[in-house]
C-alpha positions in Angstrom: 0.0 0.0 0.0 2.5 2.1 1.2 4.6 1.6 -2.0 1.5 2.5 -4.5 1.0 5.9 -2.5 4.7 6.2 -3.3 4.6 5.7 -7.1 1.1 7.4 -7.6 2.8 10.5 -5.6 6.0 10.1 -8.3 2.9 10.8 -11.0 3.0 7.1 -12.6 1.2 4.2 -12.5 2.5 0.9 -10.6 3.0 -1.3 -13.8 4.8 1.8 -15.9 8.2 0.9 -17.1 11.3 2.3 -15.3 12.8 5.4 -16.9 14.8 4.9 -19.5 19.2 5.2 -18.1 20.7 8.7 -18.9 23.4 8.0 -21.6 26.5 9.5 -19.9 29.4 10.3 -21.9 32.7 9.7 -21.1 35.1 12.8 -21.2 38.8 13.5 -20.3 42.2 11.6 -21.6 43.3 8.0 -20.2 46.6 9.2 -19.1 48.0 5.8 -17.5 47.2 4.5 -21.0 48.4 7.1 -22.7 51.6 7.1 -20.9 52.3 3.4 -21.3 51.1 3.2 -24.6 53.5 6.5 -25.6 56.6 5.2 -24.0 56.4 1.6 -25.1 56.1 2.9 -28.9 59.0 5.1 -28.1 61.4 2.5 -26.6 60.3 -0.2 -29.7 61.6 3.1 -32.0 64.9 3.5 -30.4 65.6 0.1 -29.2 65.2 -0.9 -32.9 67.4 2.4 -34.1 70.0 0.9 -31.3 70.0 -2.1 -32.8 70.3 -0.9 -36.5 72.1 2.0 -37.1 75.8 2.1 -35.7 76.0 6.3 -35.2 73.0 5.3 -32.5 75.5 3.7 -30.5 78.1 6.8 -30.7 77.6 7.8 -27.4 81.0 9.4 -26.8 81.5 13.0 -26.0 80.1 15.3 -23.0 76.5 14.6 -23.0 74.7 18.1 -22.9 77.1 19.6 -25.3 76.7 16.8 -27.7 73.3 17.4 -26.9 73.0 21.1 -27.4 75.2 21.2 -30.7 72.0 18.6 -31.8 69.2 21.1 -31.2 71.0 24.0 -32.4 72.3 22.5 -35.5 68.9 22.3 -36.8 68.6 24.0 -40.4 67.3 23.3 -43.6 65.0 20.7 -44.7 66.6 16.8 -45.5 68.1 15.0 -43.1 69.5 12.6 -45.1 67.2 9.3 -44.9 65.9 8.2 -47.9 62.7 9.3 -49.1 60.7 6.1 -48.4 61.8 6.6 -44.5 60.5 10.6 -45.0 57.6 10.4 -46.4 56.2 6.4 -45.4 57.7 5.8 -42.2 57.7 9.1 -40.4 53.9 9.9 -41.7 53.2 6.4 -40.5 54.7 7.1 -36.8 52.7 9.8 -36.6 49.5 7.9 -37.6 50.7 5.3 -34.9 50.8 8.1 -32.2 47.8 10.0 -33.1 45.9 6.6 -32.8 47.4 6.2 -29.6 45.9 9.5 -28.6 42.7 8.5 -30.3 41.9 5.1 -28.1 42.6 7.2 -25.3 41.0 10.4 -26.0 37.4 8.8 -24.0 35.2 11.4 -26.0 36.2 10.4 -29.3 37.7 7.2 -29.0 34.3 5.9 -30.9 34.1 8.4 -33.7 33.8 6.7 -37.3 34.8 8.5 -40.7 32.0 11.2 -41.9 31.1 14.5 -42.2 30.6 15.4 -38.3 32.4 17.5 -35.9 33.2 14.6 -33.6 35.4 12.9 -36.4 37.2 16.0 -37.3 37.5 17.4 -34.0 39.1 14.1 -33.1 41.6 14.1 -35.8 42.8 17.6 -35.1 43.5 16.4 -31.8 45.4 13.4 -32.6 47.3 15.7 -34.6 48.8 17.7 -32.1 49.3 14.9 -30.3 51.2 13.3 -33.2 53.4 17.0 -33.7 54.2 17.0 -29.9 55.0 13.0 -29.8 57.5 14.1 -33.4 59.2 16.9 -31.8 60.1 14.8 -28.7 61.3 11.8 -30.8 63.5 14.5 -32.6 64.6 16.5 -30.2 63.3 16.1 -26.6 64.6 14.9 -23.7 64.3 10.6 -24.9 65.3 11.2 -28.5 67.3 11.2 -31.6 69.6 14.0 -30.1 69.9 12.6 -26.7 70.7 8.6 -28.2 72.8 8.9 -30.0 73.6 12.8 -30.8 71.8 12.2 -34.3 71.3 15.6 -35.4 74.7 16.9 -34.9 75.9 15.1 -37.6 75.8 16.1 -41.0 73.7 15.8 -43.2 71.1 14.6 -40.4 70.6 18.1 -39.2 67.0 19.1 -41.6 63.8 19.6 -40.9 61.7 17.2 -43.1 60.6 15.4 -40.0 59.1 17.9 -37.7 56.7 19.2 -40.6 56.0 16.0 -42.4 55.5 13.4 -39.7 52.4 15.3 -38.2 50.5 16.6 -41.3 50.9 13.9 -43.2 51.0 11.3 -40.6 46.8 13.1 -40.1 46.1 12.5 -43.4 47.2 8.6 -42.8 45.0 8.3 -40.5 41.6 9.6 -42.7 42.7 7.7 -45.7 42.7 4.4 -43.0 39.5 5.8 -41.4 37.8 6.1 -44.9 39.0 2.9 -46.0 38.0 0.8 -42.6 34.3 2.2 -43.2 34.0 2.2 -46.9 36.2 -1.1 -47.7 36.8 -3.3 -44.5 33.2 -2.6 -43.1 31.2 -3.9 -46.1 34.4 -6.4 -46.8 33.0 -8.5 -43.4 29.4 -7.4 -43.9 29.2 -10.1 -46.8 32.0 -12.1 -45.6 31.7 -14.6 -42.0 35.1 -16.0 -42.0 36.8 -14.8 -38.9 40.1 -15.4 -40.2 39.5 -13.5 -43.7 38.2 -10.6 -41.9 41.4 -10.5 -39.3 43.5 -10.2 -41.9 41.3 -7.4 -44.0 41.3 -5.2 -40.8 45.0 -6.0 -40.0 46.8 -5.3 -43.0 44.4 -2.2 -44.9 44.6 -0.6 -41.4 48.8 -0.6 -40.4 49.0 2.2 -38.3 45.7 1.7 -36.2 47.2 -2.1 -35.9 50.6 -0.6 -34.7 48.7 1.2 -32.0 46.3 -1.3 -31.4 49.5 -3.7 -30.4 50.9 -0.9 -28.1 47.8 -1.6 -25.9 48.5 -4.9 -25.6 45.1 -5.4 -28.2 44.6 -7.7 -31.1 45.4 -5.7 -33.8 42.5 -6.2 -35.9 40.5 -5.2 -32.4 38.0 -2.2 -32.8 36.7 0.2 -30.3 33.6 1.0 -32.9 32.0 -2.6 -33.2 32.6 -6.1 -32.0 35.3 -8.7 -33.2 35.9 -10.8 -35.6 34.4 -13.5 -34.7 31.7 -12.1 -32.9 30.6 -8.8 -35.3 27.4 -9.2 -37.0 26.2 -6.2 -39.3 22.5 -6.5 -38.0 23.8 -5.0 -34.6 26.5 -2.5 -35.8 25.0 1.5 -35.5 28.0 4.0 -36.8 28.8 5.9 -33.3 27.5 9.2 -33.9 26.7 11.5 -31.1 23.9 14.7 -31.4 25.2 17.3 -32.9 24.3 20.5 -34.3 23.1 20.4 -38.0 25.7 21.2 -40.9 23.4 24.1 -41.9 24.6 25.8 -38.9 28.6 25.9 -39.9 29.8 28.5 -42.5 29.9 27.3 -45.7 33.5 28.5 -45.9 36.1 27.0 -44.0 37.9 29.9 -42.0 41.3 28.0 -41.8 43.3 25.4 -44.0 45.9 23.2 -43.2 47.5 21.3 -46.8 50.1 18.3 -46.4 51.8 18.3 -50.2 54.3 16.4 -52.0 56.4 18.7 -54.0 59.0 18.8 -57.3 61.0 21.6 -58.4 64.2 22.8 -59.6 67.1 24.1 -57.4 70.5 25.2 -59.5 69.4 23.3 -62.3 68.8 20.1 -60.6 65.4 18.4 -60.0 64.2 18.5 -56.5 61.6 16.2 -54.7 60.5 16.5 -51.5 57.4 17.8 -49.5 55.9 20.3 -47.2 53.0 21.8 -45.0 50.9 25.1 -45.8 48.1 27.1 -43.9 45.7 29.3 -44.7 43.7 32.1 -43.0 40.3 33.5 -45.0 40.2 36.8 -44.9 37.0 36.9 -47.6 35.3 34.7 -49.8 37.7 35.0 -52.1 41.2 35.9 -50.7 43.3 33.9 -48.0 46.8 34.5 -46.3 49.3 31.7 -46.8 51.8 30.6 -44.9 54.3 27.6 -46.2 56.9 25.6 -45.4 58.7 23.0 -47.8 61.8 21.6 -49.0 63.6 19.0 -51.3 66.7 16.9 -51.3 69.5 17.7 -54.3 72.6 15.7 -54.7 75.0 16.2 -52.0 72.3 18.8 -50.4 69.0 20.4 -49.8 66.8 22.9 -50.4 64.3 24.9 -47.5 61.4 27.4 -48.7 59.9 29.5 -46.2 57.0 31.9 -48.0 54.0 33.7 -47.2 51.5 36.0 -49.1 48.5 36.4 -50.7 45.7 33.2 -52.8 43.0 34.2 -54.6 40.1 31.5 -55.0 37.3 32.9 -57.3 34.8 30.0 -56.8 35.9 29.0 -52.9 32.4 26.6 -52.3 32.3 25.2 -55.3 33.4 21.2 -56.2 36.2 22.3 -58.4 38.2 25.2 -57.2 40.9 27.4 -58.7 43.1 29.4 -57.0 46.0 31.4 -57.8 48.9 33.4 -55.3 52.1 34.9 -54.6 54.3 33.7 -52.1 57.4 35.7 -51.2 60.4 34.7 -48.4 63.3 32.9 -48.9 65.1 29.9 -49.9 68.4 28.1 -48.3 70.4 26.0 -49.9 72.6 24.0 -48.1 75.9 21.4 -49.6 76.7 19.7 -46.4 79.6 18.1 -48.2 81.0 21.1 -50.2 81.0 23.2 -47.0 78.5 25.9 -48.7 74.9 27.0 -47.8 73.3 30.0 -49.2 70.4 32.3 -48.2 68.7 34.1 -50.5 64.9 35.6 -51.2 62.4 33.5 -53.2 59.0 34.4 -54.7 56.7 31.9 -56.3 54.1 32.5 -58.4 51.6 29.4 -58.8 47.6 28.4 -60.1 45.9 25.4 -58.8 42.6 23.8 -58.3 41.1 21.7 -55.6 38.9 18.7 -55.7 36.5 18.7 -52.9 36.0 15.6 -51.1 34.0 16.2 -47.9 33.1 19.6 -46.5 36.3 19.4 -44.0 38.2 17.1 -46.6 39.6 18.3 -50.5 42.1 17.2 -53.0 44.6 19.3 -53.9 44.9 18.2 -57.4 48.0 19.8 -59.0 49.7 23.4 -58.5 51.8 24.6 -60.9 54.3 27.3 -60.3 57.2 29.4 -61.8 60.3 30.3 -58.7 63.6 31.7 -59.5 65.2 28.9 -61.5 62.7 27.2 -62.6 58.7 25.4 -62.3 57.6 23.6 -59.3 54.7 21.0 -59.2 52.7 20.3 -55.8 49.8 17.7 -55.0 48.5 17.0 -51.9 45.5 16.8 -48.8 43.6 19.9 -47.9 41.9 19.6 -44.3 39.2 22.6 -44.0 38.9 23.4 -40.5 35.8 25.6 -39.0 33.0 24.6 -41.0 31.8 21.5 -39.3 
């Protein structure tokens, strides 16, 4: 009796179902996982550079000079690896890391490839995870200058890693995220062999594998649906949480960040290389440009440091052209002839992008004209501020 006076009181009937459980959602970072994840990834990189690479072991010589004369030798952009190591395994460590961050950012750790805010949001994150986890690997207090003295030798002393491993190591990640929804997902929607569908997640997912292993997790493990043997399509909802609409966003993204591959002509010689760019909207039309580059020449390499003015007449639209000006300068450094020059640069170039998402495009080809000759650019485009 006395519990009926208490439900009627409460304003519902004895036989109404309970209320239905408040979806809380996590927040914060996992830093114990984070932590161990971090430092087993970075003992794996050095124990293996230890084990490989001879100037690793030099380990002679007063330790924070050594250490110093690293840091401060810094300057221009190859540090003589080859270019598979630049611009495959370095983009792929910092895929590896910014999955680390990912599975322990408790937010997004569920986000899936689309056109939402969580995804992106996630990704930008990861990111700077993924330039901070780079510059300590480089430089920091565990790292390439500490074992080893690395970058106080020549011609290790560039800067190809600090820009490249981050941006591009970002844009790893997106092409694995779009191809684990648009390729593995419907691979193991049709196909029930556990075994087949290990392997599919495995190896068209590397990086996210990598990571996955740092956690002591099957590689092929997911934090967005079940496993292998276990994952049936009928019970799989994409992890999307409420959000506002897309109407809501400017059409325009304010700011743009561009990972690029690059080839141009320094002194006559071809030059390949890479680079970074951002870009600030100041109108529909016109953006300021910032943008860092280089290439490696025989016996040296080539740094670009520009900014100035684009102007994009059709901005929102799927194709779009763009031309600008870039002025700053250009270092070229001989490591082995003793001579380095420093000199100003200005570049002229047109383009067009393809867009992809509203947050995603394709930089398609840029073709410019610099002091000594025509450069060619491709690359990723990630729009930032309108999702």
């Amino acid at each position: 009796m006395l519990a009926s006076v208490h439900i009627w009181a409460q304003g519902s009937s004895p036989d109404a179902p309970p209320p239905a459980p408040v979806e809380r959602v996590e927040s914060g970072i996992d830093w114990s996982g984070l932590s161990r994840e971090s430092i087993l990834f970075l003992g794996i990189k050095h124990g293996f550079r230890w084990m490989t690479e001879p100037g690793t072991r030099d380990m002679k010589g007063p330790f924070f000079q050594r250490y110093r004369d690293s840091v401060t030798g810094l300057h221009g952009w190859s540090d003589g690896d080859p270019h598979y190591v630049n611009y495959v395994g370095h983009p792929m460590q910092g895929a590896i890391s910014g999955y680390i961050w990912a599975k322990n950012d408790r937010r997004y750790r569920t986000v899936e490839f689309g056109l939402n805010r969580d995804y992106w949001r996630s990704r930008l994150r990861a990111g700077a995870f993924a330039f901070a986890y780079s510059a300590q690997f480089e430089i920091g207090p565990v790292s390439e200058a500490t074992i080893g003295y690395i970058q106080s030798k020549p011609p290790a002393q560039g800067l190809v890693d600090h820009v490249v491993t981050p941006t591009l190591g970002v844009g790893w990640m997106v092409a694995e995220d779009a191809l684990d929804r648009f390729v593995i997902l419907p691979f193991e929607n049709r196909v029930r062999n556990p075994y087949a569908r290990m392997l599919v997640r495995g190896w068209l997912n590397p990086a996210r594998s990598f990571a996955n292993l740092m956690a002591f997790r099957a590689p092929w493990d997911r934090d967005t649906r079940r496993g292998t043997w276990t994952y049936d399509p009928m019970f799989h909802v994409p992890a999307r949480r409420p959000d506002r609409p897309i109407e809501e966003f400017p059409t325009l993204a304010p700011f743009e960040i561009a990972a690029t591959g690059l080839v141009t002509t320094v002194d006559g010689q071809t030059c390949t290389g890479g680079g970074a760019a951002a870009a600030y909207r100041f109108s529909p039309s016109v953006q300021g440009v910032f943008d860092v580059s280089g290439c490696q020449v025989p016996g040296g390499d080539a740094l670009f440091y520009r900014i100035g003015p684009r102007w994009s007449p059709a901005p929102d639209k799927l194709w779009s052209p763009y031309a600008e000006v870039l002025l700053g300068g250009r270092k070229v450094t001989y490591e082995g002839q003793g001579r380095e020059s420093n000199e100003f640069s200005a570049t002229a170039a047109a383009g067009v992008d393809l867009r992809l998402t509203r947050a995603l495009a394709f930089r398609v080809a840029s073709v410019g004209y610099q002091g000594g000759g025509v450069q060619f650019s491709s690359g990723i485009v990630l729009r930032v501020g309108n999702w």
